[in-house]
MOPAC internal coordinates of N, CA, C and O (Angstrom, degrees):
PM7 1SCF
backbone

  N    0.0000 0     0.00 0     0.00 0    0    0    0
  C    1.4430 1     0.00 0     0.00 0    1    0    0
  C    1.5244 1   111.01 1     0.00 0    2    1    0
  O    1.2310 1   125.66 1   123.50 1    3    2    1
  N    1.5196 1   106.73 1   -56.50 1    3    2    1
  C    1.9163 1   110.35 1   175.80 1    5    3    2
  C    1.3625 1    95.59 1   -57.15 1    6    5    3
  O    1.2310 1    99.70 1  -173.35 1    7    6    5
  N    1.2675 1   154.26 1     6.65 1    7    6    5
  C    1.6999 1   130.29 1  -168.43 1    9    7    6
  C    1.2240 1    83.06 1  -135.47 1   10    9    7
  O    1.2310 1    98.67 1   169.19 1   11   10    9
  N    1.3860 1   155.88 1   -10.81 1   11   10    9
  C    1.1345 1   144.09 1   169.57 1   13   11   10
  C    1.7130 1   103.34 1   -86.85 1   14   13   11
  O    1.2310 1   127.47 1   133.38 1   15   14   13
  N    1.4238 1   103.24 1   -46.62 1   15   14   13
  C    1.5999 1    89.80 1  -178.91 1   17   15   14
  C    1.9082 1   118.34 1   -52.78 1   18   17   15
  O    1.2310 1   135.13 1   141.44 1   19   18   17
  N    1.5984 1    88.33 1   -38.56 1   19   18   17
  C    1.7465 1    99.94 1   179.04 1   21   19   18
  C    1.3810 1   115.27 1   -53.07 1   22   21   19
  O    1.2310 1   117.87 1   139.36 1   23   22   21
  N    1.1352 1   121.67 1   -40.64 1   23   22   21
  C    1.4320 1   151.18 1   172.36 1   25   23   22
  C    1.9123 1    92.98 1   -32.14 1   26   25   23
  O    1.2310 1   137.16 1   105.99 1   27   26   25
  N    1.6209 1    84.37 1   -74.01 1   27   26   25
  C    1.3242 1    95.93 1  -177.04 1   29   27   26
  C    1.7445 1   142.61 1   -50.44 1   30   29   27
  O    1.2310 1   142.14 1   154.91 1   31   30   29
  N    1.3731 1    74.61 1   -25.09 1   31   30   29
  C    1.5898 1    90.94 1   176.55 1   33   31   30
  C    1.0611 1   108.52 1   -88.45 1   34   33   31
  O    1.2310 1   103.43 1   135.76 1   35   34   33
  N    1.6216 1   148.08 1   -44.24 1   35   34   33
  C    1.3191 1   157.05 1  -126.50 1   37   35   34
  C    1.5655 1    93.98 1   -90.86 1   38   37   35
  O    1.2310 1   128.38 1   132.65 1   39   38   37
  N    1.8946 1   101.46 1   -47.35 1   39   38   37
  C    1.2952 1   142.18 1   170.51 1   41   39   38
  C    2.1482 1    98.49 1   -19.95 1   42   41   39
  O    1.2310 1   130.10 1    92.87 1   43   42   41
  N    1.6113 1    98.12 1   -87.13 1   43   42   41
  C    1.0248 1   148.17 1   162.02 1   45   43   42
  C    1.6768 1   111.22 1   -15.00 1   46   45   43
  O    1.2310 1   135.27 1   119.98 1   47   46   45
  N    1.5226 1    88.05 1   -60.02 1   47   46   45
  C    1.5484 1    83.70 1  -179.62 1   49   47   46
  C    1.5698 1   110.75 1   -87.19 1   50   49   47
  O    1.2310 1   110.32 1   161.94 1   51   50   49
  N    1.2297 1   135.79 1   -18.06 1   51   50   49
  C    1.4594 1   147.25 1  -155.15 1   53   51   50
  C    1.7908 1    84.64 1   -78.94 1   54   53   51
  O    1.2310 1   121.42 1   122.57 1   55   54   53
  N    1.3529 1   114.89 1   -57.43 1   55   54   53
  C    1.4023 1   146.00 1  -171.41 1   57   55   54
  C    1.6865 1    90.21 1   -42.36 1   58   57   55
  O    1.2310 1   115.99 1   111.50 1   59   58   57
  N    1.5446 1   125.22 1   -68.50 1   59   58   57
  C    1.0550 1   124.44 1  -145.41 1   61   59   58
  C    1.9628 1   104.84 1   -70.87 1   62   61   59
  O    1.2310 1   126.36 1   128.77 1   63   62   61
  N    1.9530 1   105.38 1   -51.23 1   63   62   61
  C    1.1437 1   105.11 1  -176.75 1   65   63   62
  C    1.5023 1   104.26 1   -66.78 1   66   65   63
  O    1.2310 1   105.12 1   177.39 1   67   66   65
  N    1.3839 1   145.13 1    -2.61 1   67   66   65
  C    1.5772 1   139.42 1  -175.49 1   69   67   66
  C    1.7593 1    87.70 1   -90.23 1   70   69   67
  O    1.2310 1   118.95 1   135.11 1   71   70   69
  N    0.9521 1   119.61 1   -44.89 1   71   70   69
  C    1.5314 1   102.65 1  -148.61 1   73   71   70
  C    1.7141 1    97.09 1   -81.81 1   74   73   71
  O    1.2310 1   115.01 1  -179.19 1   75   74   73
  N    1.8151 1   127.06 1     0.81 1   75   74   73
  C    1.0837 1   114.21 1   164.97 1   77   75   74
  C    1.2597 1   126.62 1   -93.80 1   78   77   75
  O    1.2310 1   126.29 1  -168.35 1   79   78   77
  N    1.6966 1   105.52 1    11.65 1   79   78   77
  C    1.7200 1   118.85 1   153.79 1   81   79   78
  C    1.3476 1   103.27 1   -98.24 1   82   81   79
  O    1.2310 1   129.30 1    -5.92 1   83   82   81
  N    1.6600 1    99.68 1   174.08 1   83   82   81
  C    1.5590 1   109.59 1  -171.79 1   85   83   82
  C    1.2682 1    91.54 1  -117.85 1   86   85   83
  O    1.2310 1   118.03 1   -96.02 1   87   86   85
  N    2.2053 1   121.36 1    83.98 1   87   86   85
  C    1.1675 1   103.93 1  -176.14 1   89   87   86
  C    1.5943 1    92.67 1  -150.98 1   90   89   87
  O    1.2310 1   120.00 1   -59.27 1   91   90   89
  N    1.0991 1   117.60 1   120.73 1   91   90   89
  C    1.3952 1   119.41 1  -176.56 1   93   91   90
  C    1.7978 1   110.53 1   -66.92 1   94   93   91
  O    1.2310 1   127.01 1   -21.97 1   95   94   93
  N    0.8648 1   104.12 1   158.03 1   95   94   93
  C    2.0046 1   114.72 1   166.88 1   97   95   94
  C    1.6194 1   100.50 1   170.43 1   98   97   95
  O    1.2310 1   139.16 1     2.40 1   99   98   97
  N    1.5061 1    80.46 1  -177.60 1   99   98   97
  C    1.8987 1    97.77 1  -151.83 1  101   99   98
  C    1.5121 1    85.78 1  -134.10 1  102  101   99
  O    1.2310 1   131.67 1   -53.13 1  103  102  101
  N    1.5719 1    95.07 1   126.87 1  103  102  101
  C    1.9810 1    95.16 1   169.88 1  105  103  102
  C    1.9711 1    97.28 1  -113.63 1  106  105  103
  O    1.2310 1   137.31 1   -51.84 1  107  106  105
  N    1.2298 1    84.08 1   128.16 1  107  106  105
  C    1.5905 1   102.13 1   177.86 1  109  107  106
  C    1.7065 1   111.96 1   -92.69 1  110  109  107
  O    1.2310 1   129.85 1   -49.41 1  111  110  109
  N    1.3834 1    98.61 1   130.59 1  111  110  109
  C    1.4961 1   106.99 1  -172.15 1  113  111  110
  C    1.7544 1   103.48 1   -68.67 1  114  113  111
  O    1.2310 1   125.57 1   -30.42 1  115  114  113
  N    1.1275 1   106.90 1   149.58 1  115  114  113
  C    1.5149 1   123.67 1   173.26 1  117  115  114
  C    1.4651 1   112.06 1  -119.06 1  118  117  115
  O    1.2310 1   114.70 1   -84.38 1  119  118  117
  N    1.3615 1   127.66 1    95.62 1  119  118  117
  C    0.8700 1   129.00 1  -165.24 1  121  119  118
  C    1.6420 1   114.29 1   -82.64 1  122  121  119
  O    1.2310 1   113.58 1   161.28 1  123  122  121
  N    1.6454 1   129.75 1   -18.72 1  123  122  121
  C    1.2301 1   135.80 1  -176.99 1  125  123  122
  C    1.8087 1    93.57 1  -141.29 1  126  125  123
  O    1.2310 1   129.38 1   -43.75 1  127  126  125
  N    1.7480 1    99.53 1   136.25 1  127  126  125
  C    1.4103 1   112.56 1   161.57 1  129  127  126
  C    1.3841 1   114.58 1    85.78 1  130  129  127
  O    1.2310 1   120.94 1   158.22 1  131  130  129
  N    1.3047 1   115.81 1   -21.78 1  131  130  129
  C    1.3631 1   105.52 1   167.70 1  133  131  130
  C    1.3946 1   155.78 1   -63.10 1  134  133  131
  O    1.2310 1   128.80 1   169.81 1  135  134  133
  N    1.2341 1   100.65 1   -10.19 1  135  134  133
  C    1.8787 1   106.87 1   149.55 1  137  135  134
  C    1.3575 1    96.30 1   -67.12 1  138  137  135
  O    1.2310 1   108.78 1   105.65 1  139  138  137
  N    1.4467 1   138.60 1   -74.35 1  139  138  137
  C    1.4631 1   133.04 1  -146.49 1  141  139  138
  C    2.0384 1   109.06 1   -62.37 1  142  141  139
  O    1.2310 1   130.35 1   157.74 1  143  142  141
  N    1.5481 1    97.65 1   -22.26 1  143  142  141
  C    1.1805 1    84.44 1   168.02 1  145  143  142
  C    2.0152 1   135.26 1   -88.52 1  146  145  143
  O    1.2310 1   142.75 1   160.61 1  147  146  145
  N    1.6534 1    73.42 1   -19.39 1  147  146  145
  C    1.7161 1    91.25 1  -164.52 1  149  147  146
  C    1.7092 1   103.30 1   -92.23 1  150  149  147
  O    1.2310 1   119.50 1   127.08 1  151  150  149
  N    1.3050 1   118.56 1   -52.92 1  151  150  149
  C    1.5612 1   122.60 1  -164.76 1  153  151  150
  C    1.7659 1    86.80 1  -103.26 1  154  153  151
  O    1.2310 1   105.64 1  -152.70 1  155  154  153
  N    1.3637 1   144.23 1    27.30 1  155  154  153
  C    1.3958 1   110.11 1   162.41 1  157  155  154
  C    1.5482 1   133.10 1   -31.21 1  158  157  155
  O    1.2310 1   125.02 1   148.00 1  159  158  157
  N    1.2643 1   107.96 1   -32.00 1  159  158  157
  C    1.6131 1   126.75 1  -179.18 1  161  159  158
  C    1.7897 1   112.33 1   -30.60 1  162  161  159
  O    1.2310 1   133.76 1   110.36 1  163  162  161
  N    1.7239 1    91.01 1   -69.64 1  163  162  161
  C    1.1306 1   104.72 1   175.18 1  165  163  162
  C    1.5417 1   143.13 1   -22.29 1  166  165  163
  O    1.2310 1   123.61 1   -59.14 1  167  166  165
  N    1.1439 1   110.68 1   120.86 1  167  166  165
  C    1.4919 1   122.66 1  -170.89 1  169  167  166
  C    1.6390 1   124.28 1  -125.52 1  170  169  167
  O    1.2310 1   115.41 1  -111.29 1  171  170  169
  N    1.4696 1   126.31 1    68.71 1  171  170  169
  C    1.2033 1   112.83 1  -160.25 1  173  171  170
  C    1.4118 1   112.30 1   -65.84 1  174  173  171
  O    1.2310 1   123.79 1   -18.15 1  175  174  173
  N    1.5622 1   110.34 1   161.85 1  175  174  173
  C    1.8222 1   107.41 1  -173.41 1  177  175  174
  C    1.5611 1    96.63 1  -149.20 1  178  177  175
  O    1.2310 1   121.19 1   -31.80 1  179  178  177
  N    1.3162 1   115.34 1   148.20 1  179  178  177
  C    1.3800 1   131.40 1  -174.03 1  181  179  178
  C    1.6332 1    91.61 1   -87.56 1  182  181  179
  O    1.2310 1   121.48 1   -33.37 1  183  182  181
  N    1.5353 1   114.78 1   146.63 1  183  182  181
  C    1.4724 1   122.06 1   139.13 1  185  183  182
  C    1.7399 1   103.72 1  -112.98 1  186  185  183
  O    1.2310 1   131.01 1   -36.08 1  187  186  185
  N    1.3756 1    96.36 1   143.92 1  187  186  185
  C    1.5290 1   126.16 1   173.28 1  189  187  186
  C    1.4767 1   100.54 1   -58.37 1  190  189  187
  O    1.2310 1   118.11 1   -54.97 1  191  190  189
  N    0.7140 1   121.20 1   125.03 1  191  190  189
  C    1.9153 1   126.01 1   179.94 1  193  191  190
  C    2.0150 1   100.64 1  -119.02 1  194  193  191
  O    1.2310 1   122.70 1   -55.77 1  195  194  193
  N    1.3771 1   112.43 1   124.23 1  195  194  193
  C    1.1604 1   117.58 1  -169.86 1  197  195  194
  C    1.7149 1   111.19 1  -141.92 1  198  197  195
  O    1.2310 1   110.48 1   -28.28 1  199  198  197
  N    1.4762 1   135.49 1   151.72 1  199  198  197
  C    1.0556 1   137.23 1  -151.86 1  201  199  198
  C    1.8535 1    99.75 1   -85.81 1  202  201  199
  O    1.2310 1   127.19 1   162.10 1  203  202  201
  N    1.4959 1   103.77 1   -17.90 1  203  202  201
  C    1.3405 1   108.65 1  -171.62 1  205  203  202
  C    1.8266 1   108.24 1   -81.65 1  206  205  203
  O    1.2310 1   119.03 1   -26.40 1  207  206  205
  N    1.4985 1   119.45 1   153.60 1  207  206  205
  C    1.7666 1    97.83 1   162.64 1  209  207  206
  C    1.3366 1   113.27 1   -95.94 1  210  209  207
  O    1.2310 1   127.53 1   -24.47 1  211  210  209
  N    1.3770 1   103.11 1   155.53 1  211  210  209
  C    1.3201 1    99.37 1   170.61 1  213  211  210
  C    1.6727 1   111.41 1   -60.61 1  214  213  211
  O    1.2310 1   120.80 1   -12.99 1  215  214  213
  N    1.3733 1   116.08 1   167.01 1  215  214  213
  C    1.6144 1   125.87 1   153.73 1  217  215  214
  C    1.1771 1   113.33 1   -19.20 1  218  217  215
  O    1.2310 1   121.88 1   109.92 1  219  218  217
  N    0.9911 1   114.00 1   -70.08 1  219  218  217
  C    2.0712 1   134.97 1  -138.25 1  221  219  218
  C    2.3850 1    80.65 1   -81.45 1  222  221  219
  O    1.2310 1   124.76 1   175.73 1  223  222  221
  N    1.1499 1   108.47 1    -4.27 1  223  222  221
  C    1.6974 1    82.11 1  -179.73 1  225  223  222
  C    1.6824 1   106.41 1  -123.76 1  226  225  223
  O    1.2310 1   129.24 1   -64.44 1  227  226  225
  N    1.2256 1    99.79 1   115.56 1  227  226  225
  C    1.4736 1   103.16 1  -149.30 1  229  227  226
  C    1.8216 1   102.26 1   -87.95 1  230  229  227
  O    1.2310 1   120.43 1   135.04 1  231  230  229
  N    0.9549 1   116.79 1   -44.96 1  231  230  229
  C    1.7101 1   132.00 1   159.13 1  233  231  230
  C    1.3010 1   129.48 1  -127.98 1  234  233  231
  O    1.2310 1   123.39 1   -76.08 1  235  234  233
  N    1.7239 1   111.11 1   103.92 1  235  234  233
  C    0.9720 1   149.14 1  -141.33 1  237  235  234
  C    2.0853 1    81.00 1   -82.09 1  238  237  235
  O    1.2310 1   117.40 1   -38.24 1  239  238  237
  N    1.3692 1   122.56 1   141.76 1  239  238  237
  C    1.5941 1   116.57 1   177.21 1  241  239  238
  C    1.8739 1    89.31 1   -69.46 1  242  241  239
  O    1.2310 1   127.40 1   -31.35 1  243  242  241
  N    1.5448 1   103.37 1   148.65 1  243  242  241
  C    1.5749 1   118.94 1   178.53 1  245  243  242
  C    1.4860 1   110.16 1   -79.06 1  246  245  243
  O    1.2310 1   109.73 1   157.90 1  247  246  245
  N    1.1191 1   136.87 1   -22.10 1  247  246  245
  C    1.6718 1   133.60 1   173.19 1  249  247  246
  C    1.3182 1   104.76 1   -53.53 1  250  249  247
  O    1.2310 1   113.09 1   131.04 1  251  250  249
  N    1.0297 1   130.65 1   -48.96 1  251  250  249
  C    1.6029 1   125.33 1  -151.92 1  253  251  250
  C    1.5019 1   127.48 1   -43.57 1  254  253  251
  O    1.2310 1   114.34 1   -35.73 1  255  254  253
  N    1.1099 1   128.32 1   144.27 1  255  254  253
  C    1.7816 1   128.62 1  -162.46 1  257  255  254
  C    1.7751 1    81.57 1  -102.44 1  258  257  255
  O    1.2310 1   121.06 1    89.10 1  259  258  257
  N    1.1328 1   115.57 1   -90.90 1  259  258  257
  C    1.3101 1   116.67 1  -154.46 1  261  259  258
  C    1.6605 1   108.27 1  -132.17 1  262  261  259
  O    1.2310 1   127.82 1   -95.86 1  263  262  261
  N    1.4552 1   102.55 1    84.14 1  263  262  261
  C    1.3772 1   123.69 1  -175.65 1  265  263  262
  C    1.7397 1   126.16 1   -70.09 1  266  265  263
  O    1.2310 1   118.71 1   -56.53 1  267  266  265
  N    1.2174 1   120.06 1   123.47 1  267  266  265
  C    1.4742 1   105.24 1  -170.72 1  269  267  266
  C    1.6404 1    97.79 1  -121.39 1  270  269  267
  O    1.2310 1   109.13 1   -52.33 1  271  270  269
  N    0.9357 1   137.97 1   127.67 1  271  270  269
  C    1.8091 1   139.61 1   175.57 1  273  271  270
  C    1.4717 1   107.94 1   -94.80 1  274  273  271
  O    1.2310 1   118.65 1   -25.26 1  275  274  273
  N    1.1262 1   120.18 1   154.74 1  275  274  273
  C    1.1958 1   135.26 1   169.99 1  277  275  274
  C    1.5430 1   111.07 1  -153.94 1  278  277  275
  O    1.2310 1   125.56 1    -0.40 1  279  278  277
  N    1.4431 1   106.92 1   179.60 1  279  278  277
  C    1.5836 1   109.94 1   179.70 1  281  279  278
  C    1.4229 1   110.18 1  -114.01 1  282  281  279
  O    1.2310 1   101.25 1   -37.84 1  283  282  281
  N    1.2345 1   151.75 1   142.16 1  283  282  281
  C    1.5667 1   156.02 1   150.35 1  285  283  282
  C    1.1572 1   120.08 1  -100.41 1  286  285  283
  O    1.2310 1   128.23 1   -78.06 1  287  286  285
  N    1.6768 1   101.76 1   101.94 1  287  286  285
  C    1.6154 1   112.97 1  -164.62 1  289  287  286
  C    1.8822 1   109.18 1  -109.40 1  290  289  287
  O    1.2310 1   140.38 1   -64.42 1  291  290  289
  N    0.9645 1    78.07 1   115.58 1  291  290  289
  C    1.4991 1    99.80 1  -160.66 1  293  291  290
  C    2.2038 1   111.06 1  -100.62 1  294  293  291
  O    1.2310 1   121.04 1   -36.76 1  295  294  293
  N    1.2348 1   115.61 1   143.24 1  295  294  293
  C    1.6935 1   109.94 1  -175.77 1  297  295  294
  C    1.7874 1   109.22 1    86.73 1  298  297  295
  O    1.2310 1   134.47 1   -18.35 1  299  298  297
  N    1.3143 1    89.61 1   161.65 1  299  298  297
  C    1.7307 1   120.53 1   171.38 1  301  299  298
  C    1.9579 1    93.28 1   -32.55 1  302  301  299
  O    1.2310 1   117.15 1   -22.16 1  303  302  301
  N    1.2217 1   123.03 1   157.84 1  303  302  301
  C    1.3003 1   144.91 1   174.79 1  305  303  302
  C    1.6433 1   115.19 1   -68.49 1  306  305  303
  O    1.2310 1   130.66 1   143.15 1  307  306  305
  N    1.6639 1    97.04 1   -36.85 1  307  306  305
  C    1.6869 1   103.81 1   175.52 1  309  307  306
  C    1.4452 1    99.43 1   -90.30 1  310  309  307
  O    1.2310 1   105.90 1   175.77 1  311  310  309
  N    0.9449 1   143.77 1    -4.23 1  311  310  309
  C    1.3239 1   133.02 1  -156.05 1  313  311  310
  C    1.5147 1   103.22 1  -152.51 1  314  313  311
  O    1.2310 1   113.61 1  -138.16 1  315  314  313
  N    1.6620 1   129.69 1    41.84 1  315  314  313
  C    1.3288 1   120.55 1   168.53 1  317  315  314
  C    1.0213 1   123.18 1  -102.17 1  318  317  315
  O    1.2310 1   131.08 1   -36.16 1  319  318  317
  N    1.9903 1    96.22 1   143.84 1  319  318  317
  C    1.8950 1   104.95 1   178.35 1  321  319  318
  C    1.2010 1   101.82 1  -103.30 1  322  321  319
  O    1.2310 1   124.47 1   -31.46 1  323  322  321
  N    1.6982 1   109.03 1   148.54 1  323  322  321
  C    1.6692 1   120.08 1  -161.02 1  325  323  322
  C    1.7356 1    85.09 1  -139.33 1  326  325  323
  O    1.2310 1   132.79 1   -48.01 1  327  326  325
  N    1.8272 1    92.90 1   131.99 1  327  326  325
  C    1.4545 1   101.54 1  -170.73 1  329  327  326
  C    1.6635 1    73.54 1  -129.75 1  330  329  327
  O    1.2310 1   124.17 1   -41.18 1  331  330  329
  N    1.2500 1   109.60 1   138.82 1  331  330  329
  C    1.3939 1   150.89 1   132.14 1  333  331  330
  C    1.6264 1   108.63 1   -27.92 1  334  333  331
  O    1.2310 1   127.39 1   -68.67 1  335  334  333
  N    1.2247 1   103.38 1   111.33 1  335  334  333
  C    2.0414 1    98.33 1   156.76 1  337  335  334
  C    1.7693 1    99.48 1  -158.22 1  338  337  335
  O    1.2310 1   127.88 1   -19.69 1  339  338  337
  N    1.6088 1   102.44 1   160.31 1  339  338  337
  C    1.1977 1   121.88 1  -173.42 1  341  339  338
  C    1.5491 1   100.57 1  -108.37 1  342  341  339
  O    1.2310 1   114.46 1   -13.14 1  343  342  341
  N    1.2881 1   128.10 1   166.86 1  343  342  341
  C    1.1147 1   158.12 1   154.39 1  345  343  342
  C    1.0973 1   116.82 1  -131.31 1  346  345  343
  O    1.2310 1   112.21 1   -47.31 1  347  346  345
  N    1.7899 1   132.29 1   132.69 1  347  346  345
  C    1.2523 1   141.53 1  -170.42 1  349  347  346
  C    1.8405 1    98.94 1  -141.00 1  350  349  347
  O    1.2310 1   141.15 1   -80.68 1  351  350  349
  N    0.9439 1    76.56 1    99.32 1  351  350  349
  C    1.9408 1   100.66 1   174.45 1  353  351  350
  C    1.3785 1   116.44 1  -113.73 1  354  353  351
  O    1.2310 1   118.18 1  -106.13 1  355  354  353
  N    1.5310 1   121.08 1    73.87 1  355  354  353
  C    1.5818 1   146.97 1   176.03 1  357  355  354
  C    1.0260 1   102.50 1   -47.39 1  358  357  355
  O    1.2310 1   120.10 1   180.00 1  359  358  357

């Protein structure tokens, strides 16, 4: 289901920058193998989700029922940016 939605999006965006050329083509469905051929790249990764915030979030929004923070560390190993996000699962 997550690799079909991705599908969809990748889809989506290819769609948007083509249609601001004036260039016709035809995308042919792939019905078997096409994640393994197209996104091999891909690497999914867990973030730790915890009741505490990290540092970097200094005022947490006041609605929240049951807030969990984590970090999203993103880039090369020498060179990563880590953004802050919440999840609130009431």
């Amino acid at each position: 289901m997550k690799t079909i939605r991705s599908l969809h999006l990748v889809a989506a965006a290819f769609l948007t920058v083509a249609a601001g050329r004036a260039q016709d083509f035809k995308l042919e469905l792939e019905r078997e193998g096409a994640a393994a051929k197209h996104f091999s790249f891909y690497m999914p990764t867990s973030i730790l989700l915890t009741s505490q915030p990290p540092a970097s979030v200094n005022r947490p929004p006041a609605d929240l029922k049951a807030p969990l923070y984590g970090t999203l560390k993103l880039g090369p190993a020498e060179s990563q940016t880590s953004i802050p996000l919440v999840v609130d699962e009431p």
